[in-house]
C-alpha positions as CSV (number, residue, x, y, z in Angstrom):
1,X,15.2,-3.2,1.8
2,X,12.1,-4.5,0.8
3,X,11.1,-4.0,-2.7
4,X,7.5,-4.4,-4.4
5,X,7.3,-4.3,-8.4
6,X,4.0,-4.7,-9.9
7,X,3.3,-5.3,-13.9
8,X,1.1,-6.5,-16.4
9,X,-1.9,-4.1,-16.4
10,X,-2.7,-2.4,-19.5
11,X,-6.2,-2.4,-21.1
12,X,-9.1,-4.9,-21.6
13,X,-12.3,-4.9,-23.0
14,X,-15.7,-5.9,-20.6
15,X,-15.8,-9.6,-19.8
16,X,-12.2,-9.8,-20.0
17,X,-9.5,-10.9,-18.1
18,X,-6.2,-9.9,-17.0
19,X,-3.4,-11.3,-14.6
20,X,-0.7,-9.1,-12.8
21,X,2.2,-10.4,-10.5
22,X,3.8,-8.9,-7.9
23,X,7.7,-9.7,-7.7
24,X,8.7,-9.3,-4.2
25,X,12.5,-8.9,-2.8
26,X,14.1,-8.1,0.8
27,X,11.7,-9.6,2.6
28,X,13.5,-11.4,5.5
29,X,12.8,-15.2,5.8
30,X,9.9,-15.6,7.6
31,X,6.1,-15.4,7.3
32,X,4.3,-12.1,5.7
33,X,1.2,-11.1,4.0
34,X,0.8,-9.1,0.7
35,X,-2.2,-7.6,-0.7
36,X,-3.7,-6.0,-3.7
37,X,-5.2,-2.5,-3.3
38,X,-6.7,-0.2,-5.8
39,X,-7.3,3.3,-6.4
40,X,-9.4,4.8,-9.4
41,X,-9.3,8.7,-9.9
42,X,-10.8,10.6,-7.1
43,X,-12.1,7.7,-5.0
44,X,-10.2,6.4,-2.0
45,X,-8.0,3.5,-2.0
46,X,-9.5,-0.1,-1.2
47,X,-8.3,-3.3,-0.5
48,X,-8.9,-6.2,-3.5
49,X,-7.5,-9.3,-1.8
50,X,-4.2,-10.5,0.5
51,X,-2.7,-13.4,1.2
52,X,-0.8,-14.9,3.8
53,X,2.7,-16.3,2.4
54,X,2.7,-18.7,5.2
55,X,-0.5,-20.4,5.7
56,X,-1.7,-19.6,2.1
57,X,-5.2,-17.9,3.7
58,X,-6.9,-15.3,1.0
59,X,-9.4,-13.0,1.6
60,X,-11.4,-11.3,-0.8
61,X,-13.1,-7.7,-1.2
62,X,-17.0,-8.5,-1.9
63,X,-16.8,-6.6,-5.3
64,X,-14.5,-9.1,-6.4
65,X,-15.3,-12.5,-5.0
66,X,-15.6,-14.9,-7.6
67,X,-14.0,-12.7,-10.3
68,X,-10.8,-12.4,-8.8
69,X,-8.2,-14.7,-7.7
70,X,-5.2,-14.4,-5.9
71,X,-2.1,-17.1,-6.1
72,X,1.6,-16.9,-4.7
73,X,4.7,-18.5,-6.5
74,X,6.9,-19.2,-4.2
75,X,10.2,-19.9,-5.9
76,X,9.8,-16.6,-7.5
77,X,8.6,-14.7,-4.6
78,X,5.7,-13.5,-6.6
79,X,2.7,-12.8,-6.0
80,X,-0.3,-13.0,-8.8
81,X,-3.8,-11.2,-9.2
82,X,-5.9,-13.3,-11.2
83,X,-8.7,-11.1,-12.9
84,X,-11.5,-12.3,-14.9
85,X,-15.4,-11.1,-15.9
86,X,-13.6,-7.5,-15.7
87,X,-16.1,-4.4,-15.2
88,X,-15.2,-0.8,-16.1
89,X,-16.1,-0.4,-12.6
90,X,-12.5,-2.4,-11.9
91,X,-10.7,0.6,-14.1
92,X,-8.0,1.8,-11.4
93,X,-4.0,2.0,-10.4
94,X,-3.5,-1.4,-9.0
95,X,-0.7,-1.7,-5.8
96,X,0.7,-4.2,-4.3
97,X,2.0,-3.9,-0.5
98,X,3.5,-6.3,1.9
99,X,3.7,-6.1,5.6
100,X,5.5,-8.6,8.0
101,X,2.6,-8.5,10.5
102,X,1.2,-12.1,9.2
103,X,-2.0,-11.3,11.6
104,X,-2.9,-8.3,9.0
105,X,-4.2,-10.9,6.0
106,X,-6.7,-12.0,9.1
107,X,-8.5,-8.7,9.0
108,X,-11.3,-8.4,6.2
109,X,-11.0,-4.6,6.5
110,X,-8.1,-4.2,4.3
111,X,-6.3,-1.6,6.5
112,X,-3.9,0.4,4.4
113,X,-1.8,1.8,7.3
114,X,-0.5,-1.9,8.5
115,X,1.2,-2.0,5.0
116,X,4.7,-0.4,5.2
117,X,5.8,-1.5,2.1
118,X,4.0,-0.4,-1.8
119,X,5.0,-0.9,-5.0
120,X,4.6,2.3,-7.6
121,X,1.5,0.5,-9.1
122,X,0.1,-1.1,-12.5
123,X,-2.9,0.7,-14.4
124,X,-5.9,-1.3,-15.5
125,X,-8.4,-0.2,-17.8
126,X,-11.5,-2.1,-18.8
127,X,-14.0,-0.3,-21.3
């Protein structure tokens, strides 16, 4: 089954950076898309950037363009979050999900429900 393990968050002061892979196993061979999501205390969860394992396309939530960067490593079937010029405003659990449905890293929208699969999070705090 597929599994999603997330790591590296911890804290960080303004203006700093911080990067956090996702390993990924169980995926069957073949194309999928894996995104980053967040969720601070009492706000809903939003969508931070995917990426399409096969054609490499990357979209971006508008709070995070150009701050954020998102990378794959494919030997290691991980999946990085590159984040830099960190606000508090970033503080939040940070997921990582994966879906087979390669069409879902198309949609800007971030759509939480076309992710089956979630790992158990990373917390980031910036103050």
């Amino acid at each position: 089954h597929v599994q999603l393990v997330e790591s590296g968050g911890g804290s960080v002061q303004t203006g700093g950076s911080l990067r956090v892979p996702c390993a990924a196993s169980g995926h069957p061979d073949g194309t999928y898309c894996v995104g980053w999501f967040r969720q601070a205390p009492g706000k809903a969860r939003e969508g931070v950037a995917v990426i399409s394992t096969a054609s490499g396309k990357k979209i971006y939530a508008e709070s995070v363009k150009g701050r954020f960067a998102i990378s794959q490593d494919s030997a290691r079937n991980t999946v990085h979050l590159q984040m830099s010029s960190l606000h508090p405003e970033d503080t939040a659990m940070y997921y990582c999900a994966s879906t087979r449905a390669a069409v879902v890293c198309y949609n800007p929208h971030f759509v939480t429900e076309k992710f089956p699969f979630w790992g158990q999070g990373t917390q980031v705090t910036v103050s």
